[in-house]
Structures are given as C-alpha cells and as structure tokens.
LUMZA-672538 format. One record per residue: residue number from 1; x, y, z of N, C-alpha, C in turn. Coordinates in steps of 0.02 Angstrom, whole numbers, plus 32768, in hexadecimal, padded with zeros to 4 digits. Layout:
<n=NUM | npx=X | npy=Y | npz=Z | capx=X | capy=Y | capz=Z | cpx=X | cpy=Y | cpz=Z>;
...
***
This chain:
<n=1 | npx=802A | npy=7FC5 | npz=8000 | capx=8000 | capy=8000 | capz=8000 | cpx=802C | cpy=803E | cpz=8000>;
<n=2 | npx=801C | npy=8065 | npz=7FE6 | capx=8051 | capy=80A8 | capz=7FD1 | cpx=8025 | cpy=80D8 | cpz=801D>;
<n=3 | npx=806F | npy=80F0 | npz=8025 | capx=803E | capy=811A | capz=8075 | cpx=8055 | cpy=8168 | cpz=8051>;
<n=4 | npx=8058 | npy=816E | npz=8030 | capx=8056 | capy=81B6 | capz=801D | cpx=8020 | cpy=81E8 | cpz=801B>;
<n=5 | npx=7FF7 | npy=81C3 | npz=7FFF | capx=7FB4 | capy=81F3 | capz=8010 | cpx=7F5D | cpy=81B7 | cpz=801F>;
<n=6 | npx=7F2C | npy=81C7 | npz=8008 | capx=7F00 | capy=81A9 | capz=8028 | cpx=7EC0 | cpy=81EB | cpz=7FF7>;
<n=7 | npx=7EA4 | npy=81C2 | npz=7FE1 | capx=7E62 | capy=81DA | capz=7F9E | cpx=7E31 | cpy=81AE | cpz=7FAF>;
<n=8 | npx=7E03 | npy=81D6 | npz=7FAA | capx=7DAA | capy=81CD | capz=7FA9 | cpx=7D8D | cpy=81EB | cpz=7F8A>;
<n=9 | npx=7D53 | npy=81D2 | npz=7F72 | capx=7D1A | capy=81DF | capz=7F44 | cpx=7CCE | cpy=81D7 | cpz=7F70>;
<n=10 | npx=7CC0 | npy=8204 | npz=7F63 | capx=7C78 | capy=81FA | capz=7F7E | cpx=7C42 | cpy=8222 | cpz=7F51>;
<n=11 | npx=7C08 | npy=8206 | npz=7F46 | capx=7BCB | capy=8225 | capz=7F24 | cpx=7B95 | cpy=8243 | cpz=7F4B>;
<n=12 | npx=7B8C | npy=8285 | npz=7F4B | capx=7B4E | capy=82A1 | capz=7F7D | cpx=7B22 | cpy=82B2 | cpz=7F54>;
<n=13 | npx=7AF0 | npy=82A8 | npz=7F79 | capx=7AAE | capy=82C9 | capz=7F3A | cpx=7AA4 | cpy=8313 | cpz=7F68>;
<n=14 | npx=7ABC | npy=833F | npz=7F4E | capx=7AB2 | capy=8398 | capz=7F5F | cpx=7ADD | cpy=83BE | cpz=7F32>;
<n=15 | npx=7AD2 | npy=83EA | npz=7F2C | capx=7B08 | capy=8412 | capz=7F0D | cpx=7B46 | cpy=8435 | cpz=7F2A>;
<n=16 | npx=7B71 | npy=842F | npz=7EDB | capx=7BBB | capy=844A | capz=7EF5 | cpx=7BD0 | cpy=8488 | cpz=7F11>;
<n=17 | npx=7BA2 | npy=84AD | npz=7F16 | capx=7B97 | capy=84E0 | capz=7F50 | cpx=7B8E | cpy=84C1 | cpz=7F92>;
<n=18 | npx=7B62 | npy=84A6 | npz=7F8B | capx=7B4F | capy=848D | capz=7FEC | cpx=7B7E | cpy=8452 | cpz=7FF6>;
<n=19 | npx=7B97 | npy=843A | npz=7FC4 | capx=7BD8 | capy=8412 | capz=7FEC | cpx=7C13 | cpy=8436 | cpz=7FF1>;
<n=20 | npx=7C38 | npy=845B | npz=7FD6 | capx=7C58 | capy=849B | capz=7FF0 | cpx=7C4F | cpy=84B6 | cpz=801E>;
<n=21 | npx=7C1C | npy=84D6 | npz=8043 | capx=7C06 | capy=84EB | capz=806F | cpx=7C15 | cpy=84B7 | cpz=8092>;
<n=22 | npx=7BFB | npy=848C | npz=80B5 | capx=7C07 | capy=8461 | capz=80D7 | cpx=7C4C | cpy=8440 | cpz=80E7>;
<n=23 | npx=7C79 | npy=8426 | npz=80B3 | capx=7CC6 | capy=841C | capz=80C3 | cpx=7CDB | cpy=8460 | cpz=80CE>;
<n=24 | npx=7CD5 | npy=849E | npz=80D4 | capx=7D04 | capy=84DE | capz=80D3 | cpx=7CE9 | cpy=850C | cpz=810F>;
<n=25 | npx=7CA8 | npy=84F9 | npz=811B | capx=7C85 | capy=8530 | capz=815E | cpx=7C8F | cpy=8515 | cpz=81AA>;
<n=26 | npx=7C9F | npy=852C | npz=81CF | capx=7CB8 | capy=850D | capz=8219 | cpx=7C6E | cpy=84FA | cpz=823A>;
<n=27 | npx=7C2E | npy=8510 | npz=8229 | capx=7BF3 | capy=84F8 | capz=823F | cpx=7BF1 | cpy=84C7 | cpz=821E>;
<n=28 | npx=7BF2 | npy=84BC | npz=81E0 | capx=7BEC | capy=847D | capz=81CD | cpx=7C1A | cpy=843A | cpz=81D4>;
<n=29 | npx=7C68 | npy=8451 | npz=81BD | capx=7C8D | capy=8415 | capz=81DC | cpx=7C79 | cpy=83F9 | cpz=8227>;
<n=30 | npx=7C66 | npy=8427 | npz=824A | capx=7C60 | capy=83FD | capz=829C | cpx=7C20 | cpy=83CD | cpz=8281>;
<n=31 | npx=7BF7 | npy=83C6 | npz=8262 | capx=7BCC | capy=8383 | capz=8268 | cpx=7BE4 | cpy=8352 | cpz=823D>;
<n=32 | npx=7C21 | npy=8357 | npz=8217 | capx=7C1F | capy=82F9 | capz=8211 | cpx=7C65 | cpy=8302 | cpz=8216>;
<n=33 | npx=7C93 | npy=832A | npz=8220 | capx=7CD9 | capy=832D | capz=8249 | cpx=7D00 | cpy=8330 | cpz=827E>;
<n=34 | npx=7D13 | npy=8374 | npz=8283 | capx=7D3B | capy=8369 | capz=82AE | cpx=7CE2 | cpy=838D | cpz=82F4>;
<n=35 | npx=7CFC | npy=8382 | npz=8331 | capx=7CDF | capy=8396 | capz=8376 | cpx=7CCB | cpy=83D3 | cpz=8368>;
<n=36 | npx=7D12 | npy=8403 | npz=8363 | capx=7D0D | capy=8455 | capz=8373 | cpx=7D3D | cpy=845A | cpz=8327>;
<n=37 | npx=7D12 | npy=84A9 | npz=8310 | capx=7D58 | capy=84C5 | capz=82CD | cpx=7D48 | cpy=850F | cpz=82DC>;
<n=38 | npx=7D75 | npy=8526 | npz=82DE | capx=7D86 | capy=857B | capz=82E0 | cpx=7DAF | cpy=8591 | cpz=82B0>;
<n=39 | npx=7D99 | npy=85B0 | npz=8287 | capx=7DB0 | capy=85D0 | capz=8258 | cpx=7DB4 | cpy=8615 | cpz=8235>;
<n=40 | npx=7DE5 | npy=8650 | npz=823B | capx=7DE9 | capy=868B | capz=8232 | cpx=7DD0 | cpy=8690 | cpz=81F2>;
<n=41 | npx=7DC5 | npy=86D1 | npz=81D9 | capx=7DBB | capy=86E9 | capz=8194 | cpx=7DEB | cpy=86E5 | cpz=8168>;
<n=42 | npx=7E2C | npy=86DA | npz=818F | capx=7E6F | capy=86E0 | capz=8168 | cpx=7E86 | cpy=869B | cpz=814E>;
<n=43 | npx=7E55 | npy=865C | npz=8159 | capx=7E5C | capy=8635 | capz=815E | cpx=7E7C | cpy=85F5 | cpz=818E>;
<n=44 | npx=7EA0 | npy=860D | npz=81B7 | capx=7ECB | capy=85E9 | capz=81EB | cpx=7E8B | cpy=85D9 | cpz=8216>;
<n=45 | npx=7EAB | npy=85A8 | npz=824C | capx=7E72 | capy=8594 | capz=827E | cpx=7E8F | cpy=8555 | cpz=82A3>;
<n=46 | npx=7E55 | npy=8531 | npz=82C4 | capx=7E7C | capy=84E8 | capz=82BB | cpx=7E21 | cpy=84C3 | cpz=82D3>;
<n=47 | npx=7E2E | npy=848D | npz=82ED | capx=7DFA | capy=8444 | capz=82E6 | cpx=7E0E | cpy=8432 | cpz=831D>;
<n=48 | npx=7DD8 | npy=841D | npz=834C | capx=7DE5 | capy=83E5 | capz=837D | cpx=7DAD | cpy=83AC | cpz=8378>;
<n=49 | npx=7DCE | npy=837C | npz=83A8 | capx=7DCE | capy=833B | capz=83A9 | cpx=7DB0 | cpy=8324 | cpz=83EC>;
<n=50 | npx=7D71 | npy=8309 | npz=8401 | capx=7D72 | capy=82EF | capz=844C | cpx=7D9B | cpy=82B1 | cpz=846D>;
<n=51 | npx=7DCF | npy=82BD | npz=848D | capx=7DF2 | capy=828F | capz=848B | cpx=7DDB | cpy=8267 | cpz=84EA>;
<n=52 | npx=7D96 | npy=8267 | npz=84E6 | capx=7D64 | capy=8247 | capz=8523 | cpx=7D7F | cpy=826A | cpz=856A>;
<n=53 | npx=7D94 | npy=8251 | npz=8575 | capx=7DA6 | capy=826C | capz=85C6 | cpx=7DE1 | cpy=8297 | cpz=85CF>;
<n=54 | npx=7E0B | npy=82A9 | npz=8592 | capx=7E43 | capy=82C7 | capz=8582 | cpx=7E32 | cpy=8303 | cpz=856D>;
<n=55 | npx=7DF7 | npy=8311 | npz=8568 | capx=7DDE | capy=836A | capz=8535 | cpx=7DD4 | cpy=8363 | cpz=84FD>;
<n=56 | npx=7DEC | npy=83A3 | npz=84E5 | capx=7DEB | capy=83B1 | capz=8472 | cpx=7E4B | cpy=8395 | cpz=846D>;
<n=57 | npx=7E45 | npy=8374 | npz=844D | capx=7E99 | capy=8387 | capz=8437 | cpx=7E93 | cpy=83B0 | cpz=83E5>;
<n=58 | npx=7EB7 | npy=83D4 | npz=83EB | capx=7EAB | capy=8418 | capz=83C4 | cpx=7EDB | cpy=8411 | cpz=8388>;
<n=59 | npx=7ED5 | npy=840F | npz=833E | capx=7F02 | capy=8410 | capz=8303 | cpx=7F0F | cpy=844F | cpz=82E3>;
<n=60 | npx=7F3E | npy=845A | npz=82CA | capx=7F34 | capy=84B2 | capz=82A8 | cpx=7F24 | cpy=848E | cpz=8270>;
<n=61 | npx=7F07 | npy=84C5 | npz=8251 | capx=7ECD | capy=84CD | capz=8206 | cpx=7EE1 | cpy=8508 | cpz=81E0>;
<n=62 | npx=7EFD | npy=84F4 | npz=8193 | capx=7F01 | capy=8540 | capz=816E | cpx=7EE2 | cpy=8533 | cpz=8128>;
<n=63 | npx=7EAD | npy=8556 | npz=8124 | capx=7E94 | capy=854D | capz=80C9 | cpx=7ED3 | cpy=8566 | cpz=80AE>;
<n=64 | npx=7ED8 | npy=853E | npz=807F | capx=7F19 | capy=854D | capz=8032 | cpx=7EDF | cpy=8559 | cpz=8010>;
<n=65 | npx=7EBB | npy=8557 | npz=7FE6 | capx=7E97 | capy=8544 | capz=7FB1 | cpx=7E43 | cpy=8554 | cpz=7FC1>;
<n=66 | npx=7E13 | npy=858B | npz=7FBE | capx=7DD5 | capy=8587 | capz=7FBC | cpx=7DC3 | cpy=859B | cpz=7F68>;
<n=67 | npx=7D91 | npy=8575 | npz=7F3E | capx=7D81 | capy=8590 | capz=7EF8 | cpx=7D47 | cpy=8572 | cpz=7F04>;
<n=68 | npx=7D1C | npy=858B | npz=7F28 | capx=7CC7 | capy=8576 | capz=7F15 | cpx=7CB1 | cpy=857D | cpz=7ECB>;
<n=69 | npx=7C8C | npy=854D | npz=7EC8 | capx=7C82 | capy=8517 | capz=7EE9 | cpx=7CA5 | cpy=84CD | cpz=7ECB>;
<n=70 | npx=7CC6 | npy=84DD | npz=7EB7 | capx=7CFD | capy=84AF | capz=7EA2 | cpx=7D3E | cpy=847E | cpz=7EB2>;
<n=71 | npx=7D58 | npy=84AF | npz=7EF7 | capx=7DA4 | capy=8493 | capz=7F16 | cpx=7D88 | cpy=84B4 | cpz=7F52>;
<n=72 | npx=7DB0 | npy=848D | npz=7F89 | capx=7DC0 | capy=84A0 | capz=7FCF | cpx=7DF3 | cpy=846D | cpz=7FDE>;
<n=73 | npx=7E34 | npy=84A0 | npz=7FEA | capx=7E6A | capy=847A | capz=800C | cpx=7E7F | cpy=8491 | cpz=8045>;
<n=74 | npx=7EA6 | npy=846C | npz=8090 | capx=7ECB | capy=8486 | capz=80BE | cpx=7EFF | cpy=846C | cpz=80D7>;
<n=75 | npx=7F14 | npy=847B | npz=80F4 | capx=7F5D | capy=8464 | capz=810F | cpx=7F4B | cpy=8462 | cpz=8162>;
<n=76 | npx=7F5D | npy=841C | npz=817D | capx=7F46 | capy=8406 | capz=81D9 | cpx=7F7F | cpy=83F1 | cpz=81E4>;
<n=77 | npx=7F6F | npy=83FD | npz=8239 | capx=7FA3 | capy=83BF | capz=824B | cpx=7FE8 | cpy=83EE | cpz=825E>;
<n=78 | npx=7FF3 | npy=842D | npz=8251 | capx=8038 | capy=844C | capz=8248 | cpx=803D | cpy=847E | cpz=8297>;
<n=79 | npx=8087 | npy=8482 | npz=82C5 | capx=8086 | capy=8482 | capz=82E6 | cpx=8071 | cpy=84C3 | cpz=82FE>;
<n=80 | npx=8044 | npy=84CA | npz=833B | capx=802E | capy=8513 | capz=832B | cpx=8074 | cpy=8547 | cpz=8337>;
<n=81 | npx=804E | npy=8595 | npz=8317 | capx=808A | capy=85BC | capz=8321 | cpx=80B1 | cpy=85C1 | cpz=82DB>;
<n=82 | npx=80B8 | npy=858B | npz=82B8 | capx=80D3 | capy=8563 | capz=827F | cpx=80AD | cpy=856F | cpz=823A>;
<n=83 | npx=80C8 | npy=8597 | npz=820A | capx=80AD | capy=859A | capz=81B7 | cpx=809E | cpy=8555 | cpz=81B9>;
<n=84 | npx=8056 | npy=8547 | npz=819C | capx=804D | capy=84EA | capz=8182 | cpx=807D | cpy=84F7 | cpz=8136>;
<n=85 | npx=8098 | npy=84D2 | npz=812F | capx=80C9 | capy=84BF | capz=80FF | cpx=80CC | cpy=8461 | cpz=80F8>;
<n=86 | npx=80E9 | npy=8464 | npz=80A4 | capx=80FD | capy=841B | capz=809D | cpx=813B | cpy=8414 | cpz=80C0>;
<n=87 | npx=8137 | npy=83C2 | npz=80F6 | capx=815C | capy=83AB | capz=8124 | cpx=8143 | cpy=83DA | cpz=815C>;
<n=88 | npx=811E | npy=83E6 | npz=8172 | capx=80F8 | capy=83E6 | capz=81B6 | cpx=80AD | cpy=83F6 | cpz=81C3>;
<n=89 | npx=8083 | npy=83D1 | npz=8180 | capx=804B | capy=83E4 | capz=8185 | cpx=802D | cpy=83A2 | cpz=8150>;
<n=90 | npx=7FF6 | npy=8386 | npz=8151 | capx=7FC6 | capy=835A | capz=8122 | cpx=7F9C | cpy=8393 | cpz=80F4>;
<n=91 | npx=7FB7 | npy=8390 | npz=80C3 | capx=7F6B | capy=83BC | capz=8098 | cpx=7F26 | cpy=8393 | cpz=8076>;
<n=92 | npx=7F06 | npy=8394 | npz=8081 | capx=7EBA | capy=838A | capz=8072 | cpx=7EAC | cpy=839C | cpz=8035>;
<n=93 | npx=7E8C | npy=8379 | npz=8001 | capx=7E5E | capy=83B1 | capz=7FC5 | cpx=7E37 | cpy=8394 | cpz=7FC1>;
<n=94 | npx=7DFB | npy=83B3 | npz=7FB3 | capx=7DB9 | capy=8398 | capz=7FB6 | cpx=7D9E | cpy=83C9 | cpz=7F63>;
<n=95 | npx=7D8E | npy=8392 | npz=7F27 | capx=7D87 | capy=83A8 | capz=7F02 | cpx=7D3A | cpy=83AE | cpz=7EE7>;
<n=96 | npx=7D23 | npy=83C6 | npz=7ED5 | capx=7CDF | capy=83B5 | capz=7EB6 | cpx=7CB2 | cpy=83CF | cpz=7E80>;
<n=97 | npx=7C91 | npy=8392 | npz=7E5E | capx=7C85 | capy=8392 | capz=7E1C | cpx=7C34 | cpy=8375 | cpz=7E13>;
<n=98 | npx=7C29 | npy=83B5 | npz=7DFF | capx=7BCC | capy=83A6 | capz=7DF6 | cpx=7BC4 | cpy=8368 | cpz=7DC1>;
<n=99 | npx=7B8D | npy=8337 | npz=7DEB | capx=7B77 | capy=82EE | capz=7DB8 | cpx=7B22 | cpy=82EC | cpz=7DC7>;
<n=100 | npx=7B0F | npy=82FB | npz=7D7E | capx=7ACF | capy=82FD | capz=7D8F | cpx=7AB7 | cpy=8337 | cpz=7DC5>;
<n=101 | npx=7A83 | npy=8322 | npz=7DF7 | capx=7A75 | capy=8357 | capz=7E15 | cpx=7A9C | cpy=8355 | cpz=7E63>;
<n=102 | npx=7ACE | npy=832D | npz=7E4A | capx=7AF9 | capy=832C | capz=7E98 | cpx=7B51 | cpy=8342 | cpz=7E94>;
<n=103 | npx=7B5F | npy=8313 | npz=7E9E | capx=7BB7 | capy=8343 | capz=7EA4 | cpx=7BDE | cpy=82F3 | cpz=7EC7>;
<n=104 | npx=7C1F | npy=82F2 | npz=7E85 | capx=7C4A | capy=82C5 | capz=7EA0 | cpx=7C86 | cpy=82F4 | cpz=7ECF>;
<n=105 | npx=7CA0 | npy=82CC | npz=7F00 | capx=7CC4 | capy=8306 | capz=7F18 | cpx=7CF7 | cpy=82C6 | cpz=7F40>;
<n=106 | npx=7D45 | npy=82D5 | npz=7F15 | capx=7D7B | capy=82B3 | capz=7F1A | cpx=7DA9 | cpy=82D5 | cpz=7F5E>;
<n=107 | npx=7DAF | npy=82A8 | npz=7F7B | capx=7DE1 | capy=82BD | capz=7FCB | cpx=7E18 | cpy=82A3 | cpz=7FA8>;
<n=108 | npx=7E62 | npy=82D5 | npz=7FC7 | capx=7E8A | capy=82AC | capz=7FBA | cpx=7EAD | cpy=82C4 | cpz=8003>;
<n=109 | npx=7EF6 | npy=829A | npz=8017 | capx=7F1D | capy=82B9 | capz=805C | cpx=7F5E | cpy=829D | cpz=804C>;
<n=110 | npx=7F83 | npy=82D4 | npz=804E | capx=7FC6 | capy=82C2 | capz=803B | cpx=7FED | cpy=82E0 | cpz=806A>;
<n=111 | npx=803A | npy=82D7 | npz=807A | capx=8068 | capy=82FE | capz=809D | cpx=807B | cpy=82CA | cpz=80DD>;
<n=112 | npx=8074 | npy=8278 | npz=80E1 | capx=807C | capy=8253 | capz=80F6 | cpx=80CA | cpy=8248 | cpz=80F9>;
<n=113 | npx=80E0 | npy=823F | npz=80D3 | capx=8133 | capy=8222 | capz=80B7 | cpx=8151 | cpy=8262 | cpz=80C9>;
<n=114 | npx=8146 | npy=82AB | npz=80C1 | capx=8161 | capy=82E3 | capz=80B2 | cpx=817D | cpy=830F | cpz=80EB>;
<n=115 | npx=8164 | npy=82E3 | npz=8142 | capx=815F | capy=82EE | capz=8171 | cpx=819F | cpy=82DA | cpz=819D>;
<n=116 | npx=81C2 | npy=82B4 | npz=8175 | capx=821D | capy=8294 | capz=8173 | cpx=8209 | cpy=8278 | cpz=81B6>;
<n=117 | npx=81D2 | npy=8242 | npz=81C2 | capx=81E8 | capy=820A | capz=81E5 | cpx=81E4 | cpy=81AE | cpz=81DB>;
<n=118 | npx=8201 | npy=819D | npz=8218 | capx=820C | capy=8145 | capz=81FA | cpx=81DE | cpy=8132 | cpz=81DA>;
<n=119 | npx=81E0 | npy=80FE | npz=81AE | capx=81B4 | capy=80E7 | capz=8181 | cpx=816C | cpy=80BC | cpz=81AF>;
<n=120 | npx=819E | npy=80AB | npz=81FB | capx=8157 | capy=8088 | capz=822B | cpx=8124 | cpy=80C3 | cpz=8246>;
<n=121 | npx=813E | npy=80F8 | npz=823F | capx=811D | capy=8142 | capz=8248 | cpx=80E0 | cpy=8159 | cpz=821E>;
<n=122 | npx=8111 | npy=815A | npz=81DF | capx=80DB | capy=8142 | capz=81A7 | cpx=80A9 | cpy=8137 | cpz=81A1>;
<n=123 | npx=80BC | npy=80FF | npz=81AB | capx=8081 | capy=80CA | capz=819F | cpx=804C | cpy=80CB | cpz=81C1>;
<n=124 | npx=8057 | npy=80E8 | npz=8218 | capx=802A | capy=80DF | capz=8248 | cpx=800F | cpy=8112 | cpz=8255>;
<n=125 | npx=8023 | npy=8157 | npz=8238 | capx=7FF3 | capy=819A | capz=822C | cpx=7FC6 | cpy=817A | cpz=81DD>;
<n=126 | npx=7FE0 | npy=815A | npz=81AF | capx=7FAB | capy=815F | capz=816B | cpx=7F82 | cpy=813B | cpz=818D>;
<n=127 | npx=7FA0 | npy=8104 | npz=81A8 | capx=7F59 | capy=80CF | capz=81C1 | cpx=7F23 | cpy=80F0 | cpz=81DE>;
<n=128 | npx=7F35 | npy=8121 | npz=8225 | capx=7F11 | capy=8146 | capz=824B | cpx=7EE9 | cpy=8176 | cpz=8213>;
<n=129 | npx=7EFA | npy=819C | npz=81EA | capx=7ED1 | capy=81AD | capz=81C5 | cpx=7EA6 | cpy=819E | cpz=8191>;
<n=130 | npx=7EBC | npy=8151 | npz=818A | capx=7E88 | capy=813A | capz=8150 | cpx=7E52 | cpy=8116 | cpz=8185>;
<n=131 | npx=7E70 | npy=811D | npz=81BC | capx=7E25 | capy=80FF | capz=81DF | cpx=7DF2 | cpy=813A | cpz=81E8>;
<n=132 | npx=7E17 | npy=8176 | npz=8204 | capx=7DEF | capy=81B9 | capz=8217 | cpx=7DCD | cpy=81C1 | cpz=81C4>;
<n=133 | npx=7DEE | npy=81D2 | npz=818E | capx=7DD2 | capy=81D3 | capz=815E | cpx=7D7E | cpy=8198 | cpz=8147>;
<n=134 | npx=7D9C | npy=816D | npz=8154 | capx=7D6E | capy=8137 | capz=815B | cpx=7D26 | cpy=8137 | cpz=8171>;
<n=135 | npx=7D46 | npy=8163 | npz=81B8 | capx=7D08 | capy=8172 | capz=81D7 | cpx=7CD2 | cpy=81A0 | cpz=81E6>;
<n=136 | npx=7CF3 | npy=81D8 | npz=81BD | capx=7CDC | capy=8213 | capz=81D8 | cpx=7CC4 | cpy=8224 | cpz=817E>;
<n=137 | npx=7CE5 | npy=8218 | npz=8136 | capx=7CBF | capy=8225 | capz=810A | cpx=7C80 | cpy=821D | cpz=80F2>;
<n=138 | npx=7C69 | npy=81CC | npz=811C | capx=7C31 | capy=81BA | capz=8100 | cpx=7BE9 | cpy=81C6 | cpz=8129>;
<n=139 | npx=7C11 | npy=8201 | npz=8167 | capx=7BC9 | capy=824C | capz=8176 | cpx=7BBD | cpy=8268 | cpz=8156>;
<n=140 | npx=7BEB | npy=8290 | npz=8131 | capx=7C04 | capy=82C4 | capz=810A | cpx=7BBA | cpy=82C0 | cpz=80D1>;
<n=141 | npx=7BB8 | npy=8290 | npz=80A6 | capx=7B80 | capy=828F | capz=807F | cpx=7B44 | cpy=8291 | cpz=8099>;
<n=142 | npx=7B27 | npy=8267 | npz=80CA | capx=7AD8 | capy=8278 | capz=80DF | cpx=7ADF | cpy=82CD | cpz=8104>;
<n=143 | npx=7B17 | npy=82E0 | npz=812D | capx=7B00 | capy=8328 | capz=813C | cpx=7B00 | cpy=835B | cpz=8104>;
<n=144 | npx=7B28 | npy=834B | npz=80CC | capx=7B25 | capy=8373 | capz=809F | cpx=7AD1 | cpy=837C | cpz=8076>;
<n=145 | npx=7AC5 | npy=8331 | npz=8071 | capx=7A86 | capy=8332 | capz=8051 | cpx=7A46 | cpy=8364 | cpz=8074>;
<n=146 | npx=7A51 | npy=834E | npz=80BF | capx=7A29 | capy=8375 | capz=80DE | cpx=7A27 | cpy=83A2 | cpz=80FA>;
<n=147 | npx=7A67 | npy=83C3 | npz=80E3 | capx=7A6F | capy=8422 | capz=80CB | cpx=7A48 | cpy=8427 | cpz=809A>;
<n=148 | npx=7A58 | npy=8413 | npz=805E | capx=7A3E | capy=8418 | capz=8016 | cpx=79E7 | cpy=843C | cpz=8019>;
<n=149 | npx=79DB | npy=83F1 | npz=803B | capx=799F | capy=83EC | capz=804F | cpx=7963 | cpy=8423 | cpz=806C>;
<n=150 | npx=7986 | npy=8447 | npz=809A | capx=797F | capy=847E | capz=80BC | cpx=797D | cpy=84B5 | cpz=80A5>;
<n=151 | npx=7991 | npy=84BD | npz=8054 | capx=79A1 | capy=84F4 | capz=803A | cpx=7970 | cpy=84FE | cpz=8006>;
***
C-alpha cells in the first residue's frame, strides 16, 4: 500500500454549492467532523477533537485553496505558532464536480512521507487517518443532503 496519500470519492445528492459550504464553514464541519472548528476570516484557525475524559485536543487549520464552488483545500496538523508548510503539515483537497443534480466530490490527503519520519511512523499516522477518513466521510453526505434540503 503506498502511504503517501489517501483518496476518496463520494456521491451526494445536493449541490456543489451546499457541499462547499459544508466542507469549508466551521458550523458545518462540526456535524460530521471534527467536535469544535474556529476559524478566522483570514483563513487560519484550527479543529478539535473530544478526546473523552482528556478534553478537545486541538489541530491548527489553514485554508490554502477556497474556489466555490469547486475546490476547498487546507493544510492541518502544523505546529501551532508555525506557517503550515510542506513537511509539517497534511494538506486536504476536497474537489467537486456537479453530476446530475448532485456533486462528485474527490478528497485527497497528502504530506504523509514529507514529514521526514520513520517509515513505522508512516505508516501508523496514514493508517490513523484512513481510519478517521473512513469514518467521518460517510456523514459528510447525508448532512450535506440535508443542508441541500433546507434550502
């Protein structure tokens, strides 16, 4: 398995507006993501995580990339204080492409390898994220729908 990056496809029935909205707005990421997202106008911010009896554990968050309704990319994960940059940050793109009356919309996450550690390191952050990925995309479509819906 190549641990470099990690791609998904998913089909929502709403439009590529309201799925934009939804991967890019901090009201909306908190229902099928992360716990908590705070996010400035300037784009910076970060995401937390309930980590149960431990609190939020908190990630920094920087949009690279907003083109409604088309692209939304960011850069996580980078230490705060710290420009997100390649080798200390995962970038995200979330692409999307009207089908019919819904919207395909391609994830991709790269910046795994780029992070200059052991290859058992590797492996055990992509894993961790293809499970989080795993789990948390396939909200992503019914709340989107029932944004859509609402509108």
């Amino acid at each position: 398995m190549e641990l470099g990056s990690i791609e998904r496809e998913i089909r929502i029935e709403a439009s590529p507006e309201v799925v934009f909205d939804v991967v890019s707005s901090p009201e909306h990421l908190k229902e099928w993501w992360p716990d908590e997202a705070e996010l400035s106008p300037a784009g910076d911010g970060r995401i937390g995580f309930d980590k149960g009896g431990e609190g939020i554990g908190w990630e920094q968050f920087t949009v690279v990339d907003a083109m409604p309704p088309r692209r939304f990319s960011f850069r996580w994960t980078h230490p705060a204080g710290e420009k997100a940059v390649l080798g200390n940050s995962y970038l995200v793109v979330f692409e999307l492409e009207p089908v019919g009356t819904g919207t395909l919309l391609k994830m991709t996450e790269t910046g795994f390898r780029e992070r200059g550690w052991a290859e058992a390191k590797v492996a055990a952050e992509h894993a961790d994220h293809v499970r989080g990925w795993d789990y948390f995309l396939p909200r992503l479509a019914p709340y989107a729908e029932k944004v859509g819906a609402g509108r």
